[in-house]
C-alpha positions as CSV (number, residue, x, y, z in Angstrom):
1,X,9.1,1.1,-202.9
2,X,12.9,1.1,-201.4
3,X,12.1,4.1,-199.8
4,X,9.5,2.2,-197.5
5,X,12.0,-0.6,-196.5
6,X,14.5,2.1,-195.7
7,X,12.4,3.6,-193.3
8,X,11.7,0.5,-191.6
9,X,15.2,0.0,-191.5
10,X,15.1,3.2,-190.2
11,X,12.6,2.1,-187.3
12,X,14.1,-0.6,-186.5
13,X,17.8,0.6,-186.8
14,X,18.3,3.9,-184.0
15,X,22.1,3.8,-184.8
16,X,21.6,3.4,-188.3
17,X,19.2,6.9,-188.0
18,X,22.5,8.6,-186.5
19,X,24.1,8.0,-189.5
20,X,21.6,9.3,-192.1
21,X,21.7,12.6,-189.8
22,X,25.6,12.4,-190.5
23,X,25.1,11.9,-193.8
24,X,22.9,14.9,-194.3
25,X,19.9,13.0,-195.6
């Protein structure tokens, strides 16, 4: 389940949120 560890990232990670929003995803 990536997609479960990418959230978390996610959570954990504001700045990294900005650049899925970037990104488009």
């Amino acid at each position: 389940c990536s997609l479960i560890n990418f959230i978390a990232t996610l959570a954990n990670r504001p700045i990294f949120l900005k650049t899925i929003d970037a990104s488009g995803e």
